[in-house]
Backbone as XML, in Angstrom:
<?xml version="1.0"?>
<chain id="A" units="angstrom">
  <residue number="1" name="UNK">
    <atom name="N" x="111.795" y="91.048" z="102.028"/>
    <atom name="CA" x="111.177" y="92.227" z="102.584"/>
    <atom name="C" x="109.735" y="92.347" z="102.089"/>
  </residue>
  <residue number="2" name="UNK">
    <atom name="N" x="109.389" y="90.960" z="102.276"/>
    <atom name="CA" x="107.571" y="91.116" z="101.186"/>
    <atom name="C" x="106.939" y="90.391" z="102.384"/>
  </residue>
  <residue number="3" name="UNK">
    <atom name="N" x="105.507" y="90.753" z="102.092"/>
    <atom name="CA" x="104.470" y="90.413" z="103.188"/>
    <atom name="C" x="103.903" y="88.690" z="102.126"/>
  </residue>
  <residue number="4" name="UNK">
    <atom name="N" x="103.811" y="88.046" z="102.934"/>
    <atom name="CA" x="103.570" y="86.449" z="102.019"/>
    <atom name="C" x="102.800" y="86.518" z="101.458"/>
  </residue>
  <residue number="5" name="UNK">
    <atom name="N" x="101.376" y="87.909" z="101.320"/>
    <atom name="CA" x="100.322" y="87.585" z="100.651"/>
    <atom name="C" x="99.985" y="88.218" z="99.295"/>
  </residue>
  <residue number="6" name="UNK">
    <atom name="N" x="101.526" y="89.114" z="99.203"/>
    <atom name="CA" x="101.767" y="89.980" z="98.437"/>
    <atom name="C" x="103.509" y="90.476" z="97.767"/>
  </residue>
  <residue number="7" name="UNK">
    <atom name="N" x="103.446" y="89.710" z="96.331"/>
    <atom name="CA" x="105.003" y="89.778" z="96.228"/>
    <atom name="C" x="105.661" y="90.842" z="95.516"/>
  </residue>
  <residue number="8" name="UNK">
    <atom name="N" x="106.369" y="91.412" z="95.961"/>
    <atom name="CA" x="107.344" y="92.213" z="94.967"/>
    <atom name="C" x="107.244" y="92.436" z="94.124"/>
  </residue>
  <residue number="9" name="UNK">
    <atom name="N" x="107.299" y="93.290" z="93.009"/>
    <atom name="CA" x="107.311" y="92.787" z="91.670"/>
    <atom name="C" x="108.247" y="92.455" z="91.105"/>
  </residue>
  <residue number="10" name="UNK">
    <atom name="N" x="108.675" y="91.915" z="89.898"/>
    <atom name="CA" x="109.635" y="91.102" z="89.727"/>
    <atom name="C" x="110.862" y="92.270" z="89.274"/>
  </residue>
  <residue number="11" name="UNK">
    <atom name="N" x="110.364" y="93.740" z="88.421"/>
    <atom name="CA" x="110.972" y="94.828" z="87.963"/>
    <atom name="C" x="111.503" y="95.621" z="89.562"/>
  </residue>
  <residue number="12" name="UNK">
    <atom name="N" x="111.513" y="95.121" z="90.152"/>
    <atom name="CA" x="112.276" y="95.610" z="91.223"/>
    <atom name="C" x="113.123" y="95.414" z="91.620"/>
  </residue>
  <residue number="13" name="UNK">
    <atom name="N" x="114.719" y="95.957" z="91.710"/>
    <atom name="CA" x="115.482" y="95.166" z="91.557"/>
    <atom name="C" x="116.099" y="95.104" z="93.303"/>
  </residue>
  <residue number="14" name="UNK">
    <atom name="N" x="117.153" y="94.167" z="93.511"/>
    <atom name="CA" x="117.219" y="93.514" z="95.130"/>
    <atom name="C" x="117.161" y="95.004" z="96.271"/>
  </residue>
  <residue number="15" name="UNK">
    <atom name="N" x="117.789" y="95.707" z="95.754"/>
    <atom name="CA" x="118.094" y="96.958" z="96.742"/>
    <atom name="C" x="117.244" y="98.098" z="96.106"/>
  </residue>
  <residue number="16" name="UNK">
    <atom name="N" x="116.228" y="98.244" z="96.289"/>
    <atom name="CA" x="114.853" y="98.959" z="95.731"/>
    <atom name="C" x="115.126" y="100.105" z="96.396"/>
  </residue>
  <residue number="17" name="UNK">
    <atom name="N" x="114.572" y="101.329" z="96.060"/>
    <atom name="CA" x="114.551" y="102.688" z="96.275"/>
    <atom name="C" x="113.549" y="102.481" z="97.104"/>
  </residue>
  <residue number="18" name="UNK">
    <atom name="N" x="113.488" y="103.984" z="97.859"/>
    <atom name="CA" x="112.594" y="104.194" z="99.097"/>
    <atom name="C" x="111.101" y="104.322" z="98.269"/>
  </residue>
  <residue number="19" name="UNK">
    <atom name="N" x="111.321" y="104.880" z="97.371"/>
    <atom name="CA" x="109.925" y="105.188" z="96.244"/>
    <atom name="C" x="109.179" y="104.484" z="96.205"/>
  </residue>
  <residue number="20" name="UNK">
    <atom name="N" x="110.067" y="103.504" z="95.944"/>
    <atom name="CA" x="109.602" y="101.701" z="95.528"/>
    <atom name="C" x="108.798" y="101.075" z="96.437"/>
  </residue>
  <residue number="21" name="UNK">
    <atom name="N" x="109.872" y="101.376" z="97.655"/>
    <atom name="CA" x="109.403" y="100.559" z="98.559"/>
    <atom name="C" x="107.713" y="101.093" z="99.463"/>
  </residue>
  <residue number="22" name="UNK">
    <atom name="N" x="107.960" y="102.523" z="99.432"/>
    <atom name="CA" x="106.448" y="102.924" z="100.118"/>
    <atom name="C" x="105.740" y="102.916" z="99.022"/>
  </residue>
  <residue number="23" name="UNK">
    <atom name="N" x="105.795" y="103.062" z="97.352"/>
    <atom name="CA" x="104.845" y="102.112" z="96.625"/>
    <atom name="C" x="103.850" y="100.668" z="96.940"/>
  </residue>
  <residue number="24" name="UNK">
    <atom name="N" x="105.029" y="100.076" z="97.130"/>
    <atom name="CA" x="104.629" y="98.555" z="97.533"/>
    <atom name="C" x="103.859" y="98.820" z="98.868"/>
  </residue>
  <residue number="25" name="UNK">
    <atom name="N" x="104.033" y="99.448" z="99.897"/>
    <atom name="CA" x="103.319" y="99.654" z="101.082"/>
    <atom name="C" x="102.139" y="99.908" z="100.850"/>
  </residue>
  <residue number="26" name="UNK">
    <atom name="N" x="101.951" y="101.222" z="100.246"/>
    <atom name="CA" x="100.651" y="101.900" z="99.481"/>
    <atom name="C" x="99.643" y="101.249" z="99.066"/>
  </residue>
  <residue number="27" name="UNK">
    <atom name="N" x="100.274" y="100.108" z="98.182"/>
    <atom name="CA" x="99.421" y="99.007" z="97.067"/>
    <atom name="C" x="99.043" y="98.560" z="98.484"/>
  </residue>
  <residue number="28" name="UNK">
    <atom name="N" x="100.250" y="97.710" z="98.955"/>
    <atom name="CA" x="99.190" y="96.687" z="100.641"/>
    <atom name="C" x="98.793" y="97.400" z="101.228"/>
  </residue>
  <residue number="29" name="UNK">
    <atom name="N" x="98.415" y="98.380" z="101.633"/>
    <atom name="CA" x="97.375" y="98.846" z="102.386"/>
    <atom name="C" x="95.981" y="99.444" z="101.606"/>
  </residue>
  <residue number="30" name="UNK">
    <atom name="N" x="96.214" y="99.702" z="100.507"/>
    <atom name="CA" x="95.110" y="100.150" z="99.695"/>
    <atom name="C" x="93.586" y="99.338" z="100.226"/>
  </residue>
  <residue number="31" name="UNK">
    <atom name="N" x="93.433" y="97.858" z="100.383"/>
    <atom name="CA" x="92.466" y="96.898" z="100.613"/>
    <atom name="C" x="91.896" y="97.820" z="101.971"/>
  </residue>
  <residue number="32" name="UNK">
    <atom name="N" x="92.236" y="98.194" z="102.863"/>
    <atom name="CA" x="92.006" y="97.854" z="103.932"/>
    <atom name="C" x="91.679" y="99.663" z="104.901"/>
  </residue>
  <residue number="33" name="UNK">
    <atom name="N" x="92.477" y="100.742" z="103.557"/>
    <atom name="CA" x="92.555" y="102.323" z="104.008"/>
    <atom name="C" x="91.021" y="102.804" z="104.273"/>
  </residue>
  <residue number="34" name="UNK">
    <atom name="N" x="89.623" y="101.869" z="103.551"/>
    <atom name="CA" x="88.394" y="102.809" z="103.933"/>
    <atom name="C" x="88.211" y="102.237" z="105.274"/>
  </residue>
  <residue number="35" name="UNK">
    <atom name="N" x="89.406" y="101.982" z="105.930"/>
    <atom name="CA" x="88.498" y="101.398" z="107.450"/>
    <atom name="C" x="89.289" y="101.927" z="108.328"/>
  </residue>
  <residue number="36" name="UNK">
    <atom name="N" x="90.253" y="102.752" z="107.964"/>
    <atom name="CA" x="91.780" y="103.718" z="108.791"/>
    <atom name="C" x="91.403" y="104.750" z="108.632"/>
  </residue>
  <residue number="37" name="UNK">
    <atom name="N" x="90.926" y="105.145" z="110.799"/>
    <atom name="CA" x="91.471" y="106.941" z="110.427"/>
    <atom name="C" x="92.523" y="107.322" z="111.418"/>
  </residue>
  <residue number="38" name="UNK">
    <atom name="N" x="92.309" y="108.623" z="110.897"/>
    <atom name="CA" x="93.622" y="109.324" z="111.483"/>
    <atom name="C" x="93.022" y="110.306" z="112.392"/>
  </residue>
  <residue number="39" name="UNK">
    <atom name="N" x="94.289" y="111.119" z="113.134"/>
    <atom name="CA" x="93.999" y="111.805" z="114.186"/>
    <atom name="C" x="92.458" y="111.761" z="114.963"/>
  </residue>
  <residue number="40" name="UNK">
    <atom name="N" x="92.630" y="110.433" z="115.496"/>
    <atom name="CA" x="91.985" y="110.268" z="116.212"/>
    <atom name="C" x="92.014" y="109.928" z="117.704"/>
  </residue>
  <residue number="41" name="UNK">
    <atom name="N" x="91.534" y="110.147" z="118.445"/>
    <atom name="CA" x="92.311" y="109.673" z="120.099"/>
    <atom name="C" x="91.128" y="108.692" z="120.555"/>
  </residue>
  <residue number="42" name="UNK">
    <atom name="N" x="92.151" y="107.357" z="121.174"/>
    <atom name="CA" x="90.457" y="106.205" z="121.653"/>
    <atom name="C" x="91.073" y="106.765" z="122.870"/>
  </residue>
  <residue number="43" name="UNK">
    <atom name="N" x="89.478" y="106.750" z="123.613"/>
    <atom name="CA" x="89.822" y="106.804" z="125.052"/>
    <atom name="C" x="89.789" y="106.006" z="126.019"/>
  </residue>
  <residue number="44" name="UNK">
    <atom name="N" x="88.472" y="104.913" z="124.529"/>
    <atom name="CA" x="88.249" y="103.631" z="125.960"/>
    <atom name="C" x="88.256" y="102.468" z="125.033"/>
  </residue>
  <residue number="45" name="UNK">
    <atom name="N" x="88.442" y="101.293" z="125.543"/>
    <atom name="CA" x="88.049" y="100.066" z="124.318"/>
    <atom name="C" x="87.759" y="99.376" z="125.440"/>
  </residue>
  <residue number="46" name="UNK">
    <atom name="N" x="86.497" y="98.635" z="125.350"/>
    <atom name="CA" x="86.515" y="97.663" z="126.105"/>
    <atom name="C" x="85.541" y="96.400" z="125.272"/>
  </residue>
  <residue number="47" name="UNK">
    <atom name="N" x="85.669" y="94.990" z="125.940"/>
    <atom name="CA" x="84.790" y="93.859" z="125.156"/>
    <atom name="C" x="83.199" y="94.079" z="125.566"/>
  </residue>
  <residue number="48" name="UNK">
    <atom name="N" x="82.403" y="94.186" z="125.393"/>
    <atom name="CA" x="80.608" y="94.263" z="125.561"/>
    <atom name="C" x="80.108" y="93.110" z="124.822"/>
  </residue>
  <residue number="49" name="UNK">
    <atom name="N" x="80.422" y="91.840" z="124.309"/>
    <atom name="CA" x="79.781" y="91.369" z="123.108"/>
    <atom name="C" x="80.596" y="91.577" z="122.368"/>
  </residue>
  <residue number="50" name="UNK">
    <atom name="N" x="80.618" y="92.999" z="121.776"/>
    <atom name="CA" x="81.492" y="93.480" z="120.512"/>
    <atom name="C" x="82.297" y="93.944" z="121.257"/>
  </residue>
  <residue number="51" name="UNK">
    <atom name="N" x="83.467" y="94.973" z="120.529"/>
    <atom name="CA" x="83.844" y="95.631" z="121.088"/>
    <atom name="C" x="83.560" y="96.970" z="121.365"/>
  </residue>
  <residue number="52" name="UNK">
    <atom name="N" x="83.390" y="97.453" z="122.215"/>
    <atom name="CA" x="82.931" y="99.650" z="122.507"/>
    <atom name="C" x="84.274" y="100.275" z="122.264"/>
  </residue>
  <residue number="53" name="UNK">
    <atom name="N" x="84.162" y="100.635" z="121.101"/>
    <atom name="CA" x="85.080" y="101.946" z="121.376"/>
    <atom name="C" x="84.366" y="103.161" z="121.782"/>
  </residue>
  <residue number="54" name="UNK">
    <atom name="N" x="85.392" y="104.295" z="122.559"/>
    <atom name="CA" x="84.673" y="105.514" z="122.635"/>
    <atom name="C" x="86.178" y="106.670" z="122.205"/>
  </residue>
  <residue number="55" name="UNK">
    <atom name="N" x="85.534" y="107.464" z="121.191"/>
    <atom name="CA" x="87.061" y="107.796" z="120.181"/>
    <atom name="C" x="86.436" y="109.409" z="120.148"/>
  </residue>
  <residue number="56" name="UNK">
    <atom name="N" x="87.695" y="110.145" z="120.350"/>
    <atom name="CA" x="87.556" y="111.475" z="120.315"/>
    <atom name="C" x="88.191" y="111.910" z="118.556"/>
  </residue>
  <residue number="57" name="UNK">
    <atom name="N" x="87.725" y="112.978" z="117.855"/>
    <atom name="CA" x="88.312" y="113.155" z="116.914"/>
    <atom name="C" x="88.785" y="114.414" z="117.176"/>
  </residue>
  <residue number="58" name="UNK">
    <atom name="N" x="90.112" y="114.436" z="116.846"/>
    <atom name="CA" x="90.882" y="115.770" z="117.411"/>
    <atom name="C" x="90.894" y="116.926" z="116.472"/>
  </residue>
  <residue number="59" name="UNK">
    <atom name="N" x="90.399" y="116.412" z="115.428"/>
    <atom name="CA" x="90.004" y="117.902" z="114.192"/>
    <atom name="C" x="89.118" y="118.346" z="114.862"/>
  </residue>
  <residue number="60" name="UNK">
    <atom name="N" x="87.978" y="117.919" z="115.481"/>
    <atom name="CA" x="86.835" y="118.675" z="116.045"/>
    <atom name="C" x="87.192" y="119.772" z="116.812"/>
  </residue>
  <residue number="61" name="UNK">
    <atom name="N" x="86.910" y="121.329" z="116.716"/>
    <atom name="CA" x="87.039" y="122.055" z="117.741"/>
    <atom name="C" x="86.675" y="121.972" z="119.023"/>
  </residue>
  <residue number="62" name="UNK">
    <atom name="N" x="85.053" y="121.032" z="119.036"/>
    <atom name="CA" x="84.543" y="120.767" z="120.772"/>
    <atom name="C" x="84.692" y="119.594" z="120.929"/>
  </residue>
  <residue number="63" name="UNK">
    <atom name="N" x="86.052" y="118.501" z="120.696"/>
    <atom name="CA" x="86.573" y="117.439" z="120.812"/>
    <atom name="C" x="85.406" y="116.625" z="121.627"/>
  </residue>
  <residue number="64" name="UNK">
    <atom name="N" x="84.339" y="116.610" z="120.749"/>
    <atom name="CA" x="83.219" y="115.302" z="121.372"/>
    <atom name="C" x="83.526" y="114.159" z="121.096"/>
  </residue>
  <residue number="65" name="UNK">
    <atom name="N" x="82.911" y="113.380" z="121.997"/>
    <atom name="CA" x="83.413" y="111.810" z="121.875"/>
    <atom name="C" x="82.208" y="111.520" z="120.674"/>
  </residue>
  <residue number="66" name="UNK">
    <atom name="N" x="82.731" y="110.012" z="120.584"/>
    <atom name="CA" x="81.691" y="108.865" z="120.000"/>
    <atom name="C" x="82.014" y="107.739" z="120.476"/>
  </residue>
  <residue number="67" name="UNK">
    <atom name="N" x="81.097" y="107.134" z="120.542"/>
    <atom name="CA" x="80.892" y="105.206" z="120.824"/>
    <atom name="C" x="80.406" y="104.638" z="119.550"/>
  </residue>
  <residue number="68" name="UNK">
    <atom name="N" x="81.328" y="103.647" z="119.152"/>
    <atom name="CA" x="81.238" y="102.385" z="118.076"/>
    <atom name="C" x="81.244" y="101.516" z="118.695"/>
  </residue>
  <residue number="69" name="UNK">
    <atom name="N" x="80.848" y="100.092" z="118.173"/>
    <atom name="CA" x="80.741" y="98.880" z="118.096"/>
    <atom name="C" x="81.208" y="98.291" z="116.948"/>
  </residue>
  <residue number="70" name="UNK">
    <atom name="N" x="82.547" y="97.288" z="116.983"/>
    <atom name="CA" x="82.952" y="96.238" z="115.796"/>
    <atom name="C" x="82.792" y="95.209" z="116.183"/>
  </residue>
  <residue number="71" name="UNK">
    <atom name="N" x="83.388" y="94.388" z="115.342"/>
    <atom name="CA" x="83.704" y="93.078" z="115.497"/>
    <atom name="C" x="85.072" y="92.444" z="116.357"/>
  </residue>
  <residue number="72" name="UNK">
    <atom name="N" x="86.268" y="93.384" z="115.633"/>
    <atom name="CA" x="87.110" y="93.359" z="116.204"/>
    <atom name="C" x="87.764" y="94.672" z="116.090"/>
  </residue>
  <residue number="73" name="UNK">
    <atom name="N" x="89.150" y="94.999" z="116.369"/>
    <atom name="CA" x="89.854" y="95.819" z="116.766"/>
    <atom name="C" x="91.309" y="95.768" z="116.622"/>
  </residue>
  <residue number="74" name="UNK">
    <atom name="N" x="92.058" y="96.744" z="115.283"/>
    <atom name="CA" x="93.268" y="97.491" z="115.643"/>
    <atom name="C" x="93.316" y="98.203" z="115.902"/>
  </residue>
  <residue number="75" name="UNK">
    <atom name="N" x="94.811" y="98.723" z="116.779"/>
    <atom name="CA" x="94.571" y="100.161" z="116.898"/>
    <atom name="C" x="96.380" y="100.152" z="116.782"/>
  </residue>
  <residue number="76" name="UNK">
    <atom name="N" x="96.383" y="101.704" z="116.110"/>
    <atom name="CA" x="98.312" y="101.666" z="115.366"/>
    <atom name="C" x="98.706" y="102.971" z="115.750"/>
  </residue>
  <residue number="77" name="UNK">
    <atom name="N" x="99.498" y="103.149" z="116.677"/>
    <atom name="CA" x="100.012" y="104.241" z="117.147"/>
    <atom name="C" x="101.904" y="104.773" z="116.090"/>
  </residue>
  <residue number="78" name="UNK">
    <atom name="N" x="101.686" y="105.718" z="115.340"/>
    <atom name="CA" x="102.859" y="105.580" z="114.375"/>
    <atom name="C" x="102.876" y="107.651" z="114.549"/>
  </residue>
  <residue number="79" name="UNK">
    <atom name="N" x="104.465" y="107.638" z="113.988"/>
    <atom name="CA" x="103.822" y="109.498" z="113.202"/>
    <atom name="C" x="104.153" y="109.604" z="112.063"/>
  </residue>
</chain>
């Protein structure tokens, strides 16, 4: 139940608590959280070169858009 680039620790024993286990999640995503947001809505993605996003942020009371440009692109729909 480990991601290959990142192992378990060894004090964990086979049938790990839920604690444990969104620990270990926590740690792997730590690298990568200043580039994740939340409640956000994309409205458009398309390729230009880069890619355009155009992303509404739904905390905003006058739900204005924005347009970015990356390199590449996830996008993770979860609740």
């Amino acid at each position: 139940m480990t991601f290959e680039e990142k192992a378990f620790p060894a004090s964990i024993p086979d049938f790990p608590f839920r604690t444990q286990i969104r620990q270990y999640l926590a740690e792997y995503g730590e690298e990568i959280s200043p580039f994740v947001e939340f409640e956000k809505e994309v409205i458009n993605v398309e390729k230009q070169g880069k890619w355009r996003i155009t992303i509404r942020d739904l905390k905003d009371p006058k739900r204005k858009t924005r347009v970015e440009q990356f390199d590449a692109v996830a996008i993770a729909a979860g609740i």
